[in-house]
PAZAPA-4460 file (N, C-alpha, C; in steps of 0.05 Angstrom, whole numbers, plus 32768, in hexadecimal, padded with zeros to 4 digits):
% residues 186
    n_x    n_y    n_z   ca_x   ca_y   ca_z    c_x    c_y    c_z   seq   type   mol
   7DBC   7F35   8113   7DD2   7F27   811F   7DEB   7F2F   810F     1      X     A
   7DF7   7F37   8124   7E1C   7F3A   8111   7E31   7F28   811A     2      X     A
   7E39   7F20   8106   7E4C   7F06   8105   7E6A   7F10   8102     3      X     A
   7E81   7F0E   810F   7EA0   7F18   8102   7EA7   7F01   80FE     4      X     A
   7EB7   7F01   80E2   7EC1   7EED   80D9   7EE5   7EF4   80DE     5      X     A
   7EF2   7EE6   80DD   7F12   7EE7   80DC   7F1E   7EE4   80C2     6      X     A
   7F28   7EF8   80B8   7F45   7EEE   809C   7F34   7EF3   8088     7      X     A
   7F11   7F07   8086   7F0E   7F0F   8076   7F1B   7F24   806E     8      X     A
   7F2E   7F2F   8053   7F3E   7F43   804A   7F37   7F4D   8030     9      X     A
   7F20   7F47   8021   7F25   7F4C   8000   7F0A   7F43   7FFB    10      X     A
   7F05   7F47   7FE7   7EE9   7F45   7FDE   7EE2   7F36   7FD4    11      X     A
   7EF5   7F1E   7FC9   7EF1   7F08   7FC6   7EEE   7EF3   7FDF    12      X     A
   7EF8   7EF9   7FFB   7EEB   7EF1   8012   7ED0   7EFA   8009    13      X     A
   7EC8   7F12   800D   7EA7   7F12   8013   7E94   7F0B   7FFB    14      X     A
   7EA3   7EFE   7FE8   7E94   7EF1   7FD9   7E9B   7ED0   7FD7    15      X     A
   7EB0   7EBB   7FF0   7EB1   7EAA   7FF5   7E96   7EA6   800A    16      X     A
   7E99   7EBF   8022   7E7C   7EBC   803A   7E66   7EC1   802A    17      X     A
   7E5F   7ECB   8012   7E49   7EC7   8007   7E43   7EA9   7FF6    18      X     A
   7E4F   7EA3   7FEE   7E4D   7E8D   7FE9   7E41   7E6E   8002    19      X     A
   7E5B   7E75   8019   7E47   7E61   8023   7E35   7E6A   8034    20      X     A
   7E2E   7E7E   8039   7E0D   7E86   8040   7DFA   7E7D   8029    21      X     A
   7E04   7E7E   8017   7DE9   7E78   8004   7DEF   7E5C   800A    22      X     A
   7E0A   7E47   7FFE   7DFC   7E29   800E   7DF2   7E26   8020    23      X     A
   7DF4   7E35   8037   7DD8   7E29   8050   7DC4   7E42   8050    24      X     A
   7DC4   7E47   803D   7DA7   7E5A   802E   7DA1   7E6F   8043    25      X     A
   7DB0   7E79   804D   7DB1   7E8F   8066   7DB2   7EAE   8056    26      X     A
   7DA3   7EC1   804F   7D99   7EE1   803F   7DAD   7EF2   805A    27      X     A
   7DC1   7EF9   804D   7DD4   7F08   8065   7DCC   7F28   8058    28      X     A
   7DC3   7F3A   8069   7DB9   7F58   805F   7DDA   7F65   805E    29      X     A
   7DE9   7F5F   8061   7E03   7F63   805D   7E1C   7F56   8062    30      X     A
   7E39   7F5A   8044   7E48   7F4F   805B   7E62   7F5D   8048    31      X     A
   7E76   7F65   8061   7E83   7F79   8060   7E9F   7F69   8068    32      X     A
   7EB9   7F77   805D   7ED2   7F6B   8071   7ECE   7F63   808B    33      X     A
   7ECD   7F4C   8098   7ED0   7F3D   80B2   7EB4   7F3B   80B7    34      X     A
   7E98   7F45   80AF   7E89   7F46   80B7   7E70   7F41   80A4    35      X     A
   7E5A   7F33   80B4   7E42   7F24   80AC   7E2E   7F2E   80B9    36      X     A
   7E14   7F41   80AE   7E01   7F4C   80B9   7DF0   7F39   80B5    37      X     A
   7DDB   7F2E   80B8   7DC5   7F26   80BA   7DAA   7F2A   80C9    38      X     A
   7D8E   7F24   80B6   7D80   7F2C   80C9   7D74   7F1B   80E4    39      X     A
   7D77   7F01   80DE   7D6E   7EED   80F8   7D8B   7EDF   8103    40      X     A
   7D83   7ED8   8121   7D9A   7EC5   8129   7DA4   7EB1   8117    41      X     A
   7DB2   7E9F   8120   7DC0   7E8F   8119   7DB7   7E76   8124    42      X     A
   7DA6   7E5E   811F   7DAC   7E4A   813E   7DC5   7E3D   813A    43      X     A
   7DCF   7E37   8151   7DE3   7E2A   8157   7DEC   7E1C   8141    44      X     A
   7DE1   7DFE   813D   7DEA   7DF0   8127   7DF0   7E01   8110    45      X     A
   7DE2   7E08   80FD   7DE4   7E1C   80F4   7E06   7E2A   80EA    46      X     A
   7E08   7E38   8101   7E1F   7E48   810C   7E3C   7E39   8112    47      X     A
   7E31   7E1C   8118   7E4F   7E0B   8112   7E53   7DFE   80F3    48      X     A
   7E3A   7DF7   80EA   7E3C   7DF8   80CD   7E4C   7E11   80BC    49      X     A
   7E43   7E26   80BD   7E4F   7E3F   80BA   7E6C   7E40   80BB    50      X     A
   7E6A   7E3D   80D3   7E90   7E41   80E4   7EA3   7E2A   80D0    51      X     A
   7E94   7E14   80D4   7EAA   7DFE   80C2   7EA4   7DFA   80A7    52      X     A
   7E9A   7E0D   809D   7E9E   7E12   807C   7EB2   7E27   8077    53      X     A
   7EB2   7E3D   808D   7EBD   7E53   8096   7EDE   7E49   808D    54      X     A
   7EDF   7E35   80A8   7EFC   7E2A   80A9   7F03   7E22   8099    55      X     A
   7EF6   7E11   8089   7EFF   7E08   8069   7F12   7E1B   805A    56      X     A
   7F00   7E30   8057   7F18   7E45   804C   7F1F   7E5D   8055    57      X     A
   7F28   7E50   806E   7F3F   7E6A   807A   7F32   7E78   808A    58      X     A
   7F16   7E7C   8091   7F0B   7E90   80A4   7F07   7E7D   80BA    59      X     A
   7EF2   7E96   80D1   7EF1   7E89   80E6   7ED8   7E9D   80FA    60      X     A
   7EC1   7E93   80FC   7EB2   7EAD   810A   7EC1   7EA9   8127    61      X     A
   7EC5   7EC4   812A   7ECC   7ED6   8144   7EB9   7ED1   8156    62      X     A
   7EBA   7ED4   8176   7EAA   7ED4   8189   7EB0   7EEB   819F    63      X     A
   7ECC   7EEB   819F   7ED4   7EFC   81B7   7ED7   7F1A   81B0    64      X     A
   7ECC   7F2F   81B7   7EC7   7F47   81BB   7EE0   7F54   81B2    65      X     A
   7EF8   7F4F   81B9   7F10   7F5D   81BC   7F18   7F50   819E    66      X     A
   7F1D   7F38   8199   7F25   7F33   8181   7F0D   7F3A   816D    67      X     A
   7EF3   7F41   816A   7EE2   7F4A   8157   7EED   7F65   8154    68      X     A
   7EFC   7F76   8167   7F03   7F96   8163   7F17   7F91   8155    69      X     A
   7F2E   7F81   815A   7F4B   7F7F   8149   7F3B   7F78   8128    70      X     A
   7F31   7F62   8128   7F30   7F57   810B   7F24   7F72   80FC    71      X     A
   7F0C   7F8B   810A   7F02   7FA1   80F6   7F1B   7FB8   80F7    72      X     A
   7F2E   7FBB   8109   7F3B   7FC6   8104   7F4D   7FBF   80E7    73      X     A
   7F54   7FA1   80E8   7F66   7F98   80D3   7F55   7FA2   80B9    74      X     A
   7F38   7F9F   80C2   7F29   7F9E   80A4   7F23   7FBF   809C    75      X     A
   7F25   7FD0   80B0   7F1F   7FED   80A4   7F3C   7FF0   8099    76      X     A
   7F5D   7FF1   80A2   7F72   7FF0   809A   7F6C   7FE7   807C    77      X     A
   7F68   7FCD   8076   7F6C   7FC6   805F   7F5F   7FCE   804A    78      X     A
   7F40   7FD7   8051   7F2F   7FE0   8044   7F3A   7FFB   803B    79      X     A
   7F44   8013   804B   7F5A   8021   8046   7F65   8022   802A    80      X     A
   7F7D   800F   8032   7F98   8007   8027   7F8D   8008   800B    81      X     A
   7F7B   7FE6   800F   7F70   7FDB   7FEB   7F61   7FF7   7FDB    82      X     A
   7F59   8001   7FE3   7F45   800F   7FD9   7F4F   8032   7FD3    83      X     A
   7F69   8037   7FDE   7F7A   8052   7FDE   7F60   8065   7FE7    84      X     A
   7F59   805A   7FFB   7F43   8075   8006   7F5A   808B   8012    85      X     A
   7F53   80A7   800E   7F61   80BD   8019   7F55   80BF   8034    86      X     A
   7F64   80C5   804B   7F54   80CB   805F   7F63   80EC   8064    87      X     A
   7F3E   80F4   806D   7F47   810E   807F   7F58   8115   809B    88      X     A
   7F56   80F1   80AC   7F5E   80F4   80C3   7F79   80DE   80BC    89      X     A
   7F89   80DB   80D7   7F9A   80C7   80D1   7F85   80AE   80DD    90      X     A
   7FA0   8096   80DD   7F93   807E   80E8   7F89   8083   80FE    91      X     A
   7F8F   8089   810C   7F84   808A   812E   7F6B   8097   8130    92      X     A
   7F6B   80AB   8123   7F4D   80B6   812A   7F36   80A7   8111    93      X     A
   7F43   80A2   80FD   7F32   8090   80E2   7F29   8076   80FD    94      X     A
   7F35   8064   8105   7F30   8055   8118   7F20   8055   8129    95      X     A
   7F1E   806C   8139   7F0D   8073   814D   7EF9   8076   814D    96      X     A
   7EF9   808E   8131   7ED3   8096   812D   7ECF   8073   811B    97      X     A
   7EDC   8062   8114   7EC8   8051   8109   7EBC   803D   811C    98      X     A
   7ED1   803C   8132   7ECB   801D   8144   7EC1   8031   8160    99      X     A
   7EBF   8049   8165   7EB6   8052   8175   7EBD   804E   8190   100      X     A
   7EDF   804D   818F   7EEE   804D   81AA   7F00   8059   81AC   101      X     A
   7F13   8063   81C4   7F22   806A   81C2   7F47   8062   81B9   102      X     A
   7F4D   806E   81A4   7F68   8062   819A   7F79   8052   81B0   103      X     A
   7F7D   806E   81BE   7F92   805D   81D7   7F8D   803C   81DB   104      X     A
   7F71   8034   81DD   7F68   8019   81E7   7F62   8011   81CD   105      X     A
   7F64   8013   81B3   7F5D   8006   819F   7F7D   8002   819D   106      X     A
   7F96   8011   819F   7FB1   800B   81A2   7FB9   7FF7   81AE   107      X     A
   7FB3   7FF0   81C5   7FC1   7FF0   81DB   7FB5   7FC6   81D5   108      X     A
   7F94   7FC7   81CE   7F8C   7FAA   81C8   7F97   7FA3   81B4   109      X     A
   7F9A   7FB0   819B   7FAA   7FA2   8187   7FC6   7F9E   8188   110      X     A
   7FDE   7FA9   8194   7FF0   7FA8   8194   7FF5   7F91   81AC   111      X     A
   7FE9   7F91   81BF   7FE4   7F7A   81D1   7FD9   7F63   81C9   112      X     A
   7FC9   7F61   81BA   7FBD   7F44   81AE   7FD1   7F41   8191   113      X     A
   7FE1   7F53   817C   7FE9   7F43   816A   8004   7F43   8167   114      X     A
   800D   7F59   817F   802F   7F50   8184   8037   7F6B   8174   115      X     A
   8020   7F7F   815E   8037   7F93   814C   801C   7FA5   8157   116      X     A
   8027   7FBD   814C   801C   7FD6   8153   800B   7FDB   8141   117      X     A
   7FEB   7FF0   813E   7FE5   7FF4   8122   7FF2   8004   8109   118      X     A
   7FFB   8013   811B   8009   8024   8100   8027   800E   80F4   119      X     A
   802C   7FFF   80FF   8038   7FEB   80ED   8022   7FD2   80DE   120      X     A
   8013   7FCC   80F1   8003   7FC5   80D6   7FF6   7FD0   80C1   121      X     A
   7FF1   7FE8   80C4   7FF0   7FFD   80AE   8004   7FF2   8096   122      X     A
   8023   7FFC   809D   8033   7FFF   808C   8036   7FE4   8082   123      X     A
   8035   7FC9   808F   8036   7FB5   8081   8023   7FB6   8071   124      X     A
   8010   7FAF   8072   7FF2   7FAC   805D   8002   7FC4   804A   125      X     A
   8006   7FDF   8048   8013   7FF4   803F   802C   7FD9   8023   126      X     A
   803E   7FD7   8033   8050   7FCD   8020   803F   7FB9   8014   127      X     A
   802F   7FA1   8014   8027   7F98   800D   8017   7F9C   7FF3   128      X     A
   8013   7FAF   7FF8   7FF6   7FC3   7FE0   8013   7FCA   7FCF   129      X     A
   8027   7FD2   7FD2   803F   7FDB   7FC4   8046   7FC9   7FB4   130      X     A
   8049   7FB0   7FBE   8058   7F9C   7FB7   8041   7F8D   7F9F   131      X     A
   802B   7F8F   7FA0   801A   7F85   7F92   8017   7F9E   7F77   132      X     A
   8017   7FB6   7F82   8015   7FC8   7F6A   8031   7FCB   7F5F   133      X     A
   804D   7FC1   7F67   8064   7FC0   7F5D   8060   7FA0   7F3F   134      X     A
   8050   7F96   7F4B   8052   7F76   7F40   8040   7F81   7F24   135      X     A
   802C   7F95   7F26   8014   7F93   7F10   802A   7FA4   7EF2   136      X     A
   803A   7FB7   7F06   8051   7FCB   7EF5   803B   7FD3   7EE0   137      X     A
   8021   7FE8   7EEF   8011   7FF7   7EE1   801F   8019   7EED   138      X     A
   8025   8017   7F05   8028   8038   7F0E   8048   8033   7F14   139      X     A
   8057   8046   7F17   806F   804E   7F1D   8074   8052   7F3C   140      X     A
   8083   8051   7F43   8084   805E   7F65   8078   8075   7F6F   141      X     A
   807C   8089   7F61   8075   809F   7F62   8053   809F   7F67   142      X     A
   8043   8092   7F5B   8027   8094   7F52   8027   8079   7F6A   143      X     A
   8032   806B   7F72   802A   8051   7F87   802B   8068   7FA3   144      X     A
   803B   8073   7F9F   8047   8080   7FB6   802F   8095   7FC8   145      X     A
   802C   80A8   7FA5   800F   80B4   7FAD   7FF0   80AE   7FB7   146      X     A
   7FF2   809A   7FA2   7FD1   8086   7FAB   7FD5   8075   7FC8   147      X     A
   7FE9   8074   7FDC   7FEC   8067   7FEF   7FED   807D   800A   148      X     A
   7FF4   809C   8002   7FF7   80AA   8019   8019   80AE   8026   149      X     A
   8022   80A1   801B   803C   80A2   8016   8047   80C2   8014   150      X     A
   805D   80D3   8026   8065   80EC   8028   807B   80EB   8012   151      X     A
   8078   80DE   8008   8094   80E0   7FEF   80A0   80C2   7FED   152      X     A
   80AE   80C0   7FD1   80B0   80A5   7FC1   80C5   8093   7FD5   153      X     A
   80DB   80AB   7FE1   80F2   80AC   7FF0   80E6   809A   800D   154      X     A
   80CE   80A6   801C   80C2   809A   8031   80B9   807D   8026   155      X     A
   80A7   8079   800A   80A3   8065   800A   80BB   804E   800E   156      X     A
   80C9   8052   8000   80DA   8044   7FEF   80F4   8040   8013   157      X     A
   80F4   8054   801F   8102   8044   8033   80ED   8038   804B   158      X     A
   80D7   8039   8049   80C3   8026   8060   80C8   800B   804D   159      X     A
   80C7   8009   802E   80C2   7FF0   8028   80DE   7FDC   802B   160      X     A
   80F1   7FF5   8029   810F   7FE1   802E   8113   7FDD   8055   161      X     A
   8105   7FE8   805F   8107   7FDF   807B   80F1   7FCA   8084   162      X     A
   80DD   7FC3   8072   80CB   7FB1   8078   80D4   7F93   8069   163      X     A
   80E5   7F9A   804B   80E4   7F7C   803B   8106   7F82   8036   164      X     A
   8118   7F91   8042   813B   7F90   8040   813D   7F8F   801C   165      X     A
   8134   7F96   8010   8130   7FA3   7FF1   8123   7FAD   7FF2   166      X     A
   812E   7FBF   7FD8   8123   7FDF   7FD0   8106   7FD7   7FBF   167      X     A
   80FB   7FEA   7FB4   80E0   7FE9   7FA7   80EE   7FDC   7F8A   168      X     A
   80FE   7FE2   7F7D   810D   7FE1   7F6A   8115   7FC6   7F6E   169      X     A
   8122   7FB3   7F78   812B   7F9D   7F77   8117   7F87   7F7B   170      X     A
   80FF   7F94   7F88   80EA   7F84   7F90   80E6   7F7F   7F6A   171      X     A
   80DD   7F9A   7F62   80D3   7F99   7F46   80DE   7F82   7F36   172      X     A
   80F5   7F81   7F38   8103   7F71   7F1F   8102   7F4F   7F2B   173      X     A
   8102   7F4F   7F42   8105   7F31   7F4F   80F1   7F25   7F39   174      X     A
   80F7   7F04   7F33   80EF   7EF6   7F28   80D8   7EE9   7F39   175      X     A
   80D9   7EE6   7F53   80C0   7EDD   7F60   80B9   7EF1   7F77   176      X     A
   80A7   7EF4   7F70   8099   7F0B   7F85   8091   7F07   7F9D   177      X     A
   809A   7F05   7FAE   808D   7EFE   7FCB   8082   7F11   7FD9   178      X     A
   8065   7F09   7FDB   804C   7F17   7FDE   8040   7F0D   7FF6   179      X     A
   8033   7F13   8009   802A   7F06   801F   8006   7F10   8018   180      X     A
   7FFB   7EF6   801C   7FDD   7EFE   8026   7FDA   7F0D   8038   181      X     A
   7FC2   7F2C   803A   7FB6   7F37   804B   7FB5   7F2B   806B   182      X     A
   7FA0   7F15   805E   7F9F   7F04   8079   7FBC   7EF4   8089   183      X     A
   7FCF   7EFA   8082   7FEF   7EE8   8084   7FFF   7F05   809B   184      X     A
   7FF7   7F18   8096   800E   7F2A   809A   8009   7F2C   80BC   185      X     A
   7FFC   7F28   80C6   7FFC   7F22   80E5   7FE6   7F0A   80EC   186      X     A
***
């Protein structure tokens, strides 16, 4: 049985859904961004127990088909992003061979169900990863720039002033950092 959860983003989610599987003592053979493998059903009761521990903190199991595709899209993106995987292909085709549809209609549902396009949610989650590696002030622009896929410091540095109306530089020095949760940005 596969379960999608909602507003899982980080790995500390999938070690909040491990947690309360083990309170209702449920052996999940996996569990991944948005998602809960298991080897037996669920009964019902069960499964609303689940759901409203879920809700407790911030998740929510999925049911509908079209929104289980958006939330793995969000989760291969981020998986991406967090993790500076290089890809051979761009997004669209990285997308395709994972969820095994065609872009056009993996486009066309997300941009219809969350109001923004993917390749802007790309770049948000994108500044975001910036703005958190600007906050740690371990790498320079240059080296953020690279580990993100970024065509030059110049590209980064004007997507981030068209996404947050400050430069990478002013973000830096701000006394409070305003950071949005993964799960926040749509």
């Amino acid at each position: 049985m596969i379960l999608y959860i909602k507003n899982m983003v980080c790995n500390r989610c999938i070690l909040a859904v491990e947690e309360i599987l083990k309170e209702i003592r449920i052996q999940p053979v996996s569990i991944d961004l948005g998602e809960v493998i298991l080897t037996d059903e669920m009964s019902k009761e069960v499964k609303q127990i689940f759901n409203a521990k879920l809700n407790k903190i911030g998740f929510e199991l999925i049911s509908d088909s079209n929104q289980k595709i958006i939330e793995k899209i969000k989760a291969l993106v981020i998986s991406q992003i967090q993790e500076y995987k290089k890809q051979s292909s761009n997004y669209s085709e990285f997308l395709s061979e994972n969820l095994n549809k065609d872009y056009s209609y993996l486009s066309k549902l997300f941009s219809s169900t969350t109001g923004i396009t993917i390749e802007h949610y790309v770049i948000l989650q994108k500044i975001e990863k910036v703005k958190e590696l600007l906050s740690y002030d371990e790498l320079n622009l240059s080296e953020i720039s690279y580990k993100l896929g970024y065509s030059s410091v110049a590209h980064l540095s004007a997507q981030f002033k068209k996404i947050t109306s400050i430069t990478p530089s002013q973000f830096k020095v701000q006394k409070i950092k305003k950071r949005k949760g993964l799960d926040k940005i749509i």
